[in-house]
MIKE-368121 format. One record per residue: residue number from 1; residue in one letter; x, y, z of N, C-alpha, C in turn. Coordinates in nm, 2 decimals, m for minus. Example, Ala and Ser with C-alpha at 12.3 -4.5 7.8 and 13.67 -1.06 7.14 Angstrom:
<lumdos>
+-----+------+--------+--------+--------+--------+--------+--------+--------+--------+--------+
| seq | type |   n.c1 |   n.c2 |   n.c3 |  ca.c1 |  ca.c2 |  ca.c3 |   c.c1 |   c.c2 |   c.c3 |
+-----+------+--------+--------+--------+--------+--------+--------+--------+--------+--------+
|   1 |    A |   1.32 |  m0.57 |   0.78 |   1.23 |  m0.45 |   0.78 |   1.32 |  m0.33 |   0.78 |
|   2 |    S |   1.28 |  m0.22 |   0.71 |   1.37 |  m0.11 |   0.71 |   1.29 |   0.00 |   0.79 |
+-----+------+--------+--------+--------+--------+--------+--------+--------+--------+--------+
</lumdos>
This chain:
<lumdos>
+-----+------+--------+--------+--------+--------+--------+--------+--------+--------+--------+
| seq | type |   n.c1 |   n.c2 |   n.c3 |  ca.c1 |  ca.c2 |  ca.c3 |   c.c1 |   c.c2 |   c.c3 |
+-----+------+--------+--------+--------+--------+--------+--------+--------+--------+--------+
|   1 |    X |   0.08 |  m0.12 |   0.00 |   0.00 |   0.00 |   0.00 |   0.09 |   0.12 |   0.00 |
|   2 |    X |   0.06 |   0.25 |  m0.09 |   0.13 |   0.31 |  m0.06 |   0.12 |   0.44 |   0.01 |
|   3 |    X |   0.21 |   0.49 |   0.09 |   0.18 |   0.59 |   0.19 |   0.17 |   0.74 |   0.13 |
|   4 |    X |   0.07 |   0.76 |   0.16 |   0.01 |   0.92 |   0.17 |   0.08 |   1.03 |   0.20 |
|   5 |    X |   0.19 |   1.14 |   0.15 |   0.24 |   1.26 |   0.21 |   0.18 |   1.36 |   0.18 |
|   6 |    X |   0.16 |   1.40 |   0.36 |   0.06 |   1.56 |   0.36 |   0.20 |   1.67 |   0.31 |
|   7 |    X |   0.22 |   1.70 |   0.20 |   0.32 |   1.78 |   0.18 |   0.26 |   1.89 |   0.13 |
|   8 |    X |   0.32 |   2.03 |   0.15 |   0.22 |   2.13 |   0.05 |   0.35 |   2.21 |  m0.03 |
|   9 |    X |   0.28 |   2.19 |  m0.17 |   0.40 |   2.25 |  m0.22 |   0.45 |   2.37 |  m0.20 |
|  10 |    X |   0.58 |   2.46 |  m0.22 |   0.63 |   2.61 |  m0.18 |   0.60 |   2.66 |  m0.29 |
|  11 |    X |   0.51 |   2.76 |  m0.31 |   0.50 |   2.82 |  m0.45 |   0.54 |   2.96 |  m0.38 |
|  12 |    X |   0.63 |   3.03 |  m0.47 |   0.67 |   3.15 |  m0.49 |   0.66 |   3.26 |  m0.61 |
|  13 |    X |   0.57 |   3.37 |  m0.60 |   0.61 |   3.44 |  m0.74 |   0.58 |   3.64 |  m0.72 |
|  14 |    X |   0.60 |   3.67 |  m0.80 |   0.65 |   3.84 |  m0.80 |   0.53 |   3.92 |  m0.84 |
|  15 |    X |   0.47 |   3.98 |  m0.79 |   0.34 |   4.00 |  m0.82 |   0.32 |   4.10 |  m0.90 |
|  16 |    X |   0.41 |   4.22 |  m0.80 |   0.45 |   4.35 |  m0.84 |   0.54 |   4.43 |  m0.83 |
|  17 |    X |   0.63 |   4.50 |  m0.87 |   0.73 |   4.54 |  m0.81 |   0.72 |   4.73 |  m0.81 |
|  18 |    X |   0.71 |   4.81 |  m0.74 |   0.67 |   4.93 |  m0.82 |   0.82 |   5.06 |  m0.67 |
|  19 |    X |   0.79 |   5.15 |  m0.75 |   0.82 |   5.23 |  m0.64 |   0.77 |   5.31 |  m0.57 |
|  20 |    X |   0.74 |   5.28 |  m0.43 |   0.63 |   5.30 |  m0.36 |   0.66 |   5.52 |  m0.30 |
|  21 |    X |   0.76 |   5.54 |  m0.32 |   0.84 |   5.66 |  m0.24 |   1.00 |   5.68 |  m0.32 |
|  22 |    X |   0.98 |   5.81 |  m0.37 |   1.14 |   5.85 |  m0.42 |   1.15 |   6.02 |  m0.32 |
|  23 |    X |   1.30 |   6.05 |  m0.31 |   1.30 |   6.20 |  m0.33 |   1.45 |   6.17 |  m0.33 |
|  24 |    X |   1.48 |   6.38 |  m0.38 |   1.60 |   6.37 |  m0.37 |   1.64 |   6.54 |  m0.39 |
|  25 |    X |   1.69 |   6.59 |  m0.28 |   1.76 |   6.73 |  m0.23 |   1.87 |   6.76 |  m0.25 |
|  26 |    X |   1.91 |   6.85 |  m0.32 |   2.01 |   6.93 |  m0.34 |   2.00 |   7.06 |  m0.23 |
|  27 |    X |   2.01 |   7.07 |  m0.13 |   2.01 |   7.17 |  m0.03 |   2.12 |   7.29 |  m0.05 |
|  28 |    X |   2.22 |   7.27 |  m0.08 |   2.33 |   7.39 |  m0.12 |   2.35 |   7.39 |  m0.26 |
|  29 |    X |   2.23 |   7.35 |  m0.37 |   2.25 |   7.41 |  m0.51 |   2.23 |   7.56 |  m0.49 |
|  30 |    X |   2.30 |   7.62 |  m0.59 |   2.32 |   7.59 |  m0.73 |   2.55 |   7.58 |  m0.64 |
|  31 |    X |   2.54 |   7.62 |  m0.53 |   2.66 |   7.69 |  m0.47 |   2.76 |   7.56 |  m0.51 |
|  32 |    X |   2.70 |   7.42 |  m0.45 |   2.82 |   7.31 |  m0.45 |   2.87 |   7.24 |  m0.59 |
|  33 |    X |   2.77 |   7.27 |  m0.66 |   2.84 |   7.27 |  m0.84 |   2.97 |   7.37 |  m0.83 |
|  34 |    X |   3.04 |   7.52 |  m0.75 |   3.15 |   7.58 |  m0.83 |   3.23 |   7.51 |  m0.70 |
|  35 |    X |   3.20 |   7.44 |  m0.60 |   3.30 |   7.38 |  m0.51 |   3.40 |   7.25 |  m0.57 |
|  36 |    X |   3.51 |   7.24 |  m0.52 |   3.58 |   7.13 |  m0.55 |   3.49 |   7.03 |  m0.48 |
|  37 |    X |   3.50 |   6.94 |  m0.57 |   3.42 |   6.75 |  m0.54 |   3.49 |   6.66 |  m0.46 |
|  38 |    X |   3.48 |   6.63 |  m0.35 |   3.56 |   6.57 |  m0.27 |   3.43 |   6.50 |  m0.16 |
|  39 |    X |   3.35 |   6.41 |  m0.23 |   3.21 |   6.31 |  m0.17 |   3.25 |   6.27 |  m0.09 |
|  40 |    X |   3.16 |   6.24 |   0.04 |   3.21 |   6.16 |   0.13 |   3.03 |   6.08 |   0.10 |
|  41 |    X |   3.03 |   5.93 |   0.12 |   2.86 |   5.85 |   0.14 |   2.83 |   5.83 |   0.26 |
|  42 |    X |   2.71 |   5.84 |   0.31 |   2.64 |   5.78 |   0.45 |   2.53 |   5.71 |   0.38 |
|  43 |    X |   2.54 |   5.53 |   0.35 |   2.46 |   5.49 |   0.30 |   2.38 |   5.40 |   0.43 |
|  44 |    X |   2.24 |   5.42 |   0.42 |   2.17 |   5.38 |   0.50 |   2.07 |   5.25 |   0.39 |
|  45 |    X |   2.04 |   5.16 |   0.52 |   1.93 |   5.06 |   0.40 |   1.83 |   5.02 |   0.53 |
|  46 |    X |   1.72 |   5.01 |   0.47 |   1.65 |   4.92 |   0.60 |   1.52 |   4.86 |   0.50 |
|  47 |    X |   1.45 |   4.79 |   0.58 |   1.29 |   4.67 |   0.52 |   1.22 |   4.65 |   0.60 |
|  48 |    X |   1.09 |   4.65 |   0.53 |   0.96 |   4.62 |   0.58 |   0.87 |   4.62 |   0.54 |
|  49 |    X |   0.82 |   4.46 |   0.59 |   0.70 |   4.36 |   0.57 |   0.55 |   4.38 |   0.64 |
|  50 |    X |   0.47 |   4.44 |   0.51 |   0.37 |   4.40 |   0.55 |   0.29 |   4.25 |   0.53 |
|  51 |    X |   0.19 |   4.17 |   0.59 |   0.13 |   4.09 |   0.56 |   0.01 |   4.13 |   0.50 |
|  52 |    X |  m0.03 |   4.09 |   0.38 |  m0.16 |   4.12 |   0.26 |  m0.24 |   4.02 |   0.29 |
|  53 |    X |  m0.34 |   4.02 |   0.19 |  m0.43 |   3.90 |   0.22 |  m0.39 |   3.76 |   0.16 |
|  54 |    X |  m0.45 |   3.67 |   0.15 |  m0.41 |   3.57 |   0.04 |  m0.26 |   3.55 |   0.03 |
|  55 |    X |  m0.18 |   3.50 |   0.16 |  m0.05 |   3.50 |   0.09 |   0.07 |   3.59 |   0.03 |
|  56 |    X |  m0.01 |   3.69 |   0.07 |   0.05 |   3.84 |  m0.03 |   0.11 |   3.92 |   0.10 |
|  57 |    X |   0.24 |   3.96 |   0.07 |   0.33 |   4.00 |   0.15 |   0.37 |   4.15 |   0.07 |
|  58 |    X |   0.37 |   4.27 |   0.10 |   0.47 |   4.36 |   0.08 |   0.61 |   4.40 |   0.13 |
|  59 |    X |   0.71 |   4.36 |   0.05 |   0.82 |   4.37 |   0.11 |   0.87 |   4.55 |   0.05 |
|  60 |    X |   0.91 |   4.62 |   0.14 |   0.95 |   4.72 |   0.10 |   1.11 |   4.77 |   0.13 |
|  61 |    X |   1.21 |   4.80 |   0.00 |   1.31 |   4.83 |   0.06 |   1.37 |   4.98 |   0.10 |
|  62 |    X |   1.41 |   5.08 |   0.19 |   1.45 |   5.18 |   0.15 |   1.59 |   5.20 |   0.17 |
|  63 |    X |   1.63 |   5.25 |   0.07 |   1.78 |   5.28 |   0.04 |   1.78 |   5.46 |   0.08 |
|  64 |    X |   1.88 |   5.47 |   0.18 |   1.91 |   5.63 |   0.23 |   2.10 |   5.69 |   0.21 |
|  65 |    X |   2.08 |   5.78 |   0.08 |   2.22 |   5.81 |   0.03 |   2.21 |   5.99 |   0.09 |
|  66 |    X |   2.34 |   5.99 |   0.19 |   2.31 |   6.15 |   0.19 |   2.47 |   6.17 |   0.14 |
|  67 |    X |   2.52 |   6.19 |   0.00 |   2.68 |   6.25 |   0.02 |   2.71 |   6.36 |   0.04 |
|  68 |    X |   2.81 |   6.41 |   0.11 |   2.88 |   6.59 |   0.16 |   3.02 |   6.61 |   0.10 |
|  69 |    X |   3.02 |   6.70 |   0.07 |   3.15 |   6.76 |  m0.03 |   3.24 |   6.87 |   0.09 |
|  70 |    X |   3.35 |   6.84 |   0.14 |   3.38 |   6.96 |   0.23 |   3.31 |   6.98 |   0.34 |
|  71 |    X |   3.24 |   6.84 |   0.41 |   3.09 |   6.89 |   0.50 |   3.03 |   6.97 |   0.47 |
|  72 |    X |   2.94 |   6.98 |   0.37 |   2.85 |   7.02 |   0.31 |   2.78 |   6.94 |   0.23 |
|  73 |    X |   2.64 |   6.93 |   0.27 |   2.56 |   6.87 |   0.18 |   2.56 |   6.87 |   0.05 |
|  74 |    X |   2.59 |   6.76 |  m0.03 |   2.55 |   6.82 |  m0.16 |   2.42 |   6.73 |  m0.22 |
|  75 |    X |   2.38 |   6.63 |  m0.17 |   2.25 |   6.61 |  m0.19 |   2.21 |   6.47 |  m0.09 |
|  76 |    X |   2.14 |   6.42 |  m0.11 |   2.02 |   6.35 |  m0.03 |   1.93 |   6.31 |  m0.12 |
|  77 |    X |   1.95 |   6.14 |  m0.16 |   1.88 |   6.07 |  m0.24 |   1.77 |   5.98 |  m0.10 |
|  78 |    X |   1.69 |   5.92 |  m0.11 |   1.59 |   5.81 |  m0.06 |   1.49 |   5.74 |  m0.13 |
|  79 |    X |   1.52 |   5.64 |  m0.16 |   1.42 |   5.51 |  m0.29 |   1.33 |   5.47 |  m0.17 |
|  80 |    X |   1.22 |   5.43 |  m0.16 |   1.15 |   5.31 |  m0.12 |   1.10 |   5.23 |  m0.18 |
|  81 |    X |   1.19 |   5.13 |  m0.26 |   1.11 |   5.02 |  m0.35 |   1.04 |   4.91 |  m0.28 |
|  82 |    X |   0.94 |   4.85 |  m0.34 |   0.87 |   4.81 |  m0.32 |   0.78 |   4.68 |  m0.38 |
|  83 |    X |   0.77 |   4.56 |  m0.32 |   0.68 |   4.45 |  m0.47 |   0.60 |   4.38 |  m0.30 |
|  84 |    X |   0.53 |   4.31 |  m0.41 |   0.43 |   4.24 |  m0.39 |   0.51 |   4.06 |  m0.41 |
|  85 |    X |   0.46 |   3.98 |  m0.33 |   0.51 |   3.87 |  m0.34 |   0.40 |   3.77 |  m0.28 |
|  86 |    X |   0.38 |   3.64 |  m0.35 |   0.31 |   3.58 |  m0.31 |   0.40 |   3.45 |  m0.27 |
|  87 |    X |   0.39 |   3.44 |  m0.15 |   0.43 |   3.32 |  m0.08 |   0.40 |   3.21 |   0.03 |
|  88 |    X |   0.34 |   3.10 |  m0.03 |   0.27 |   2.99 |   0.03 |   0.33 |   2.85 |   0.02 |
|  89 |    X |   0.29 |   2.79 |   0.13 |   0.37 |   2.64 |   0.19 |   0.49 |   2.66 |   0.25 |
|  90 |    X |   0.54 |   2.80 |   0.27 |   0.69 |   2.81 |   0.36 |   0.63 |   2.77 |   0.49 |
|  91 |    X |   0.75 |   2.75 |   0.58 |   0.74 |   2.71 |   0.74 |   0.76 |   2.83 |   0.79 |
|  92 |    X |   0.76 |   2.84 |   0.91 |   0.76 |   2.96 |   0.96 |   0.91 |   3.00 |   1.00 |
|  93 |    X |   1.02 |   2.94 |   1.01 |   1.15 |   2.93 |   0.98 |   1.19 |   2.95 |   0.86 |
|  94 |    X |   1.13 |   2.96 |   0.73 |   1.12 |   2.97 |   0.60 |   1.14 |   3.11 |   0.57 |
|  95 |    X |   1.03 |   3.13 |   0.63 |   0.98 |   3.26 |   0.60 |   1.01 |   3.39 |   0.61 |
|  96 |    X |   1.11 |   3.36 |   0.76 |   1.22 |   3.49 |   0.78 |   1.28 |   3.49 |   0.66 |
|  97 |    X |   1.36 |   3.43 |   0.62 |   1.45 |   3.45 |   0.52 |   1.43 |   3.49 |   0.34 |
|  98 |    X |   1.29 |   3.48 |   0.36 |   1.21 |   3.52 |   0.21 |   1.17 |   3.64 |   0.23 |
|  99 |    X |   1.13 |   3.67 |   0.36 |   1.06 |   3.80 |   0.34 |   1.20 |   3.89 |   0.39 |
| 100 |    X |   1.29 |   3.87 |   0.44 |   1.41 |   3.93 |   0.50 |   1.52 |   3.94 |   0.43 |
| 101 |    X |   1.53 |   3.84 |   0.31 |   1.65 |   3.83 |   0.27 |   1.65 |   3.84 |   0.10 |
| 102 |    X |   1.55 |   3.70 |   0.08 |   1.54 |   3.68 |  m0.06 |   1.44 |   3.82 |  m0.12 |
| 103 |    X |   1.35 |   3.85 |  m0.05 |   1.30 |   3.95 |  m0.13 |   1.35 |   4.08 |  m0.20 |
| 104 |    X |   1.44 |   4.12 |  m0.04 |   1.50 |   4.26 |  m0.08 |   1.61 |   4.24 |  m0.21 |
| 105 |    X |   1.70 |   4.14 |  m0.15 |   1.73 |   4.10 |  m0.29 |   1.68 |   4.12 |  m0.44 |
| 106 |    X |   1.59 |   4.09 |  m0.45 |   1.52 |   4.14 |  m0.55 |   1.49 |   4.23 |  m0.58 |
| 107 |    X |   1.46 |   4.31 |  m0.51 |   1.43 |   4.48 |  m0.51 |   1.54 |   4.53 |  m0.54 |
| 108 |    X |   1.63 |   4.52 |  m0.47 |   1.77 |   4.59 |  m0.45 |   1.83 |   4.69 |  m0.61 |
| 109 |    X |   1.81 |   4.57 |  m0.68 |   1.86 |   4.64 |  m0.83 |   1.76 |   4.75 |  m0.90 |
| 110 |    X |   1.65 |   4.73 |  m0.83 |   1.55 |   4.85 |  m0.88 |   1.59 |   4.98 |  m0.80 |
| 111 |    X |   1.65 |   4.96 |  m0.70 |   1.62 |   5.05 |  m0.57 |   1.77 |   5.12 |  m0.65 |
| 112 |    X |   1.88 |   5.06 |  m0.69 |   2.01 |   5.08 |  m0.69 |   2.00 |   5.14 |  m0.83 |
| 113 |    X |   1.88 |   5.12 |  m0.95 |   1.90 |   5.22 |  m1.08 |   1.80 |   5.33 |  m1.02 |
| 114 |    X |   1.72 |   5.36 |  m0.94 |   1.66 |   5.45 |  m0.92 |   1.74 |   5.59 |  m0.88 |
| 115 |    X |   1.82 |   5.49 |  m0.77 |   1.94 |   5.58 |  m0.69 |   2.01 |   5.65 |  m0.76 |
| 116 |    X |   2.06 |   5.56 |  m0.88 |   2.15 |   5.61 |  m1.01 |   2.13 |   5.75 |  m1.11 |
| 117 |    X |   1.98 |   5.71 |  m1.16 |   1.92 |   5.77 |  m1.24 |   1.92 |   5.89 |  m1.12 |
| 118 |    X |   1.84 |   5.91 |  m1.03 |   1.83 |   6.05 |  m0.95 |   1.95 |   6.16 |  m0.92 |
| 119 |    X |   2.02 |   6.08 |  m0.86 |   2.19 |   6.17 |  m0.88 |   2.22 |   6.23 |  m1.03 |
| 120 |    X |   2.21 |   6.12 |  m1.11 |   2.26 |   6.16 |  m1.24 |   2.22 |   6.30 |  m1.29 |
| 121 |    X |   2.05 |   6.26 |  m1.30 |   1.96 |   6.37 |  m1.33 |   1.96 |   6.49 |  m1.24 |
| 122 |    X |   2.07 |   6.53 |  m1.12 |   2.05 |   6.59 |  m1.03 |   2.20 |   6.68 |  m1.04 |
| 123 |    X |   2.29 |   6.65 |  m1.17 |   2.34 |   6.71 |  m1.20 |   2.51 |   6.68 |  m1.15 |
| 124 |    X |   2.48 |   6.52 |  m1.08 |   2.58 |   6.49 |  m1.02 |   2.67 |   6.35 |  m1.02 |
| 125 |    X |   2.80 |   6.34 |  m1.02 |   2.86 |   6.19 |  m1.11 |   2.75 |   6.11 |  m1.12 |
| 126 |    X |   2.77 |   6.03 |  m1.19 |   2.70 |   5.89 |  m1.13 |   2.72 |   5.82 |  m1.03 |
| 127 |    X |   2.62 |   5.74 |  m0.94 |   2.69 |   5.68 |  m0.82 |   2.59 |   5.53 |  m0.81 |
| 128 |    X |   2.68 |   5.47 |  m0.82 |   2.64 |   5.28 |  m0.82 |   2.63 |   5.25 |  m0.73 |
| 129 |    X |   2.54 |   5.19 |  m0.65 |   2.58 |   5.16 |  m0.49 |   2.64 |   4.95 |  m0.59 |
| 130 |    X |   2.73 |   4.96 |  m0.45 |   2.77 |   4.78 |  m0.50 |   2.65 |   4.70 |  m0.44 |
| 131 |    X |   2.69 |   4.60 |  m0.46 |   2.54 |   4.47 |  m0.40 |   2.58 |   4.47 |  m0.28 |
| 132 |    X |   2.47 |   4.43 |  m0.22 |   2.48 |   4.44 |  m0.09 |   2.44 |   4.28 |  m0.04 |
| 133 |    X |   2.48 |   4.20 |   0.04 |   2.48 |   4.03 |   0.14 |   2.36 |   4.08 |   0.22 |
| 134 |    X |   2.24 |   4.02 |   0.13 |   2.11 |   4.05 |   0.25 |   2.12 |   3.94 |   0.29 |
| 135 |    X |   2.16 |   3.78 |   0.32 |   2.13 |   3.67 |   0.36 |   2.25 |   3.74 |   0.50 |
| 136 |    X |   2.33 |   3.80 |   0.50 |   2.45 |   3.87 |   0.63 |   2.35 |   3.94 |   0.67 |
| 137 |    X |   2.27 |   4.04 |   0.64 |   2.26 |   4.13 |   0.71 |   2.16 |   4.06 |   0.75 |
| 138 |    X |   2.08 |   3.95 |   0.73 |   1.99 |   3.89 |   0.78 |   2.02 |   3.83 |   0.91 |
| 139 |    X |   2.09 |   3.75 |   0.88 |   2.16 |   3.70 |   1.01 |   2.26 |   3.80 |   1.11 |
| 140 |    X |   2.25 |   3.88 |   1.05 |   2.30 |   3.98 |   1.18 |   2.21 |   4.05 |   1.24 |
| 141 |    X |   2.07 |   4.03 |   1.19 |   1.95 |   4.10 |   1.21 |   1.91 |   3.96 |   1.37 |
| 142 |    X |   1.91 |   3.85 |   1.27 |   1.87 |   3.78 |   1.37 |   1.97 |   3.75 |   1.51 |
| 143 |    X |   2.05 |   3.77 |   1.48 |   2.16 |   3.77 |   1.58 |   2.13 |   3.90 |   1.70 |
| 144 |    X |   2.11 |   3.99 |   1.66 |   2.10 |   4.07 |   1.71 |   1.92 |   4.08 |   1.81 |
| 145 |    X |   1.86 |   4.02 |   1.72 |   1.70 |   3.99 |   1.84 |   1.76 |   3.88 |   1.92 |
| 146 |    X |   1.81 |   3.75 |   1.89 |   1.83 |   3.73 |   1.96 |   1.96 |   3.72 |   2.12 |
| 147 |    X |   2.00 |   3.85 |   2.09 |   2.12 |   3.91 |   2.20 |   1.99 |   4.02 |   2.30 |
| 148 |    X |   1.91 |   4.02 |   2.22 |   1.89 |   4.16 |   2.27 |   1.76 |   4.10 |   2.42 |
| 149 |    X |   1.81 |   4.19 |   2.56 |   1.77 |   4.14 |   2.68 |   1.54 |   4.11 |   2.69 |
| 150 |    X |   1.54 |   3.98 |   2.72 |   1.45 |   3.97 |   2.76 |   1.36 |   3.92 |   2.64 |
| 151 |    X |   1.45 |   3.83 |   2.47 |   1.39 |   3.82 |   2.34 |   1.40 |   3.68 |   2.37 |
| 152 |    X |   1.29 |   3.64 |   2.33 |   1.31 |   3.48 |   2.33 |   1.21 |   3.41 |   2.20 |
| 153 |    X |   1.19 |   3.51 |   2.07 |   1.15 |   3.50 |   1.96 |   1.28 |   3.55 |   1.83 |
| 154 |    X |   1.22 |   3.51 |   1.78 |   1.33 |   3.52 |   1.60 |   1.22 |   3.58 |   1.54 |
| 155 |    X |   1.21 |   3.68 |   1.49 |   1.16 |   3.73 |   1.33 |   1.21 |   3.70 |   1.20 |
+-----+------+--------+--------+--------+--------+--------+--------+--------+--------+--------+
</lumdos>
């Protein structure tokens, strides 16, 4: 006879990807265009998951670029990309890592020509951000709930 497995398959797929939030400041134009160029980056990143209905998760990434020339501002980029993801049959150990790691991933390269394109059009080099290790930063995410006093859950 043969045995029955209650297994449910993992289906994963991209619903939407859009960009939910852009801006981008030039605070000391038109002055920092006759200054010598000497950039310094403060690149910020962070994510966040909403739960949709039906399986449907928004994962949102925002990327935060402020570079200063001489300590001076010369601009201030912020992307919030964003998609839709449908994800069912993960475990709940699964699921940190899709909505934490694998998603932004995917975002990442939208978030990183947006970043591009805004500078550019902003009258300023071009600036690439490199790829960034979300499966690291994941795990230093989780490392970090679980150091922190009185956590006895994982996200």
């Amino acid at each position: 006879m043969a045995e029955e497995h209650n297994t449910v398959e993992k289906q994963f797929s991209i619903q939407k990807i859009y960009t939910k939030d852009m801006s981008f400041e030039t605070p000391n134009s038109p002055k920092i265009f006759t200054e010598k160029w000497e950039p310094s980056v403060d690149f910020n990143l962070g994510s966040h998951v909403e739960s949709l209905e039906n399986s449907l998760y928004e994962v949102a990434l925002t990327v935060t670029i402020t570079v200063k020339s001489a300590n001076t501002t010369a601009y201030l980029v912020e992307v919030n990309q964003a998609g839709i993801f449908a994800l069912s049959g993960f475990t709940d150990q699964e699921m940190g890592p899709m909505v934490g790691s694998f998603c932004p991933n995917i975002l990442f390269p939208y978030a990183r020509e947006a970043v591009s394109d805004l500078v550019a059009k902003g009258g300023f080099p071009q600036l690439l951000l490199a790829p960034v290790n979300f499966d690291a930063l994941y795990a230093q995410h989780l490392h970090q709930v679980q150091q922190a006093p009185g956590s006895d859950t994982i996200n």
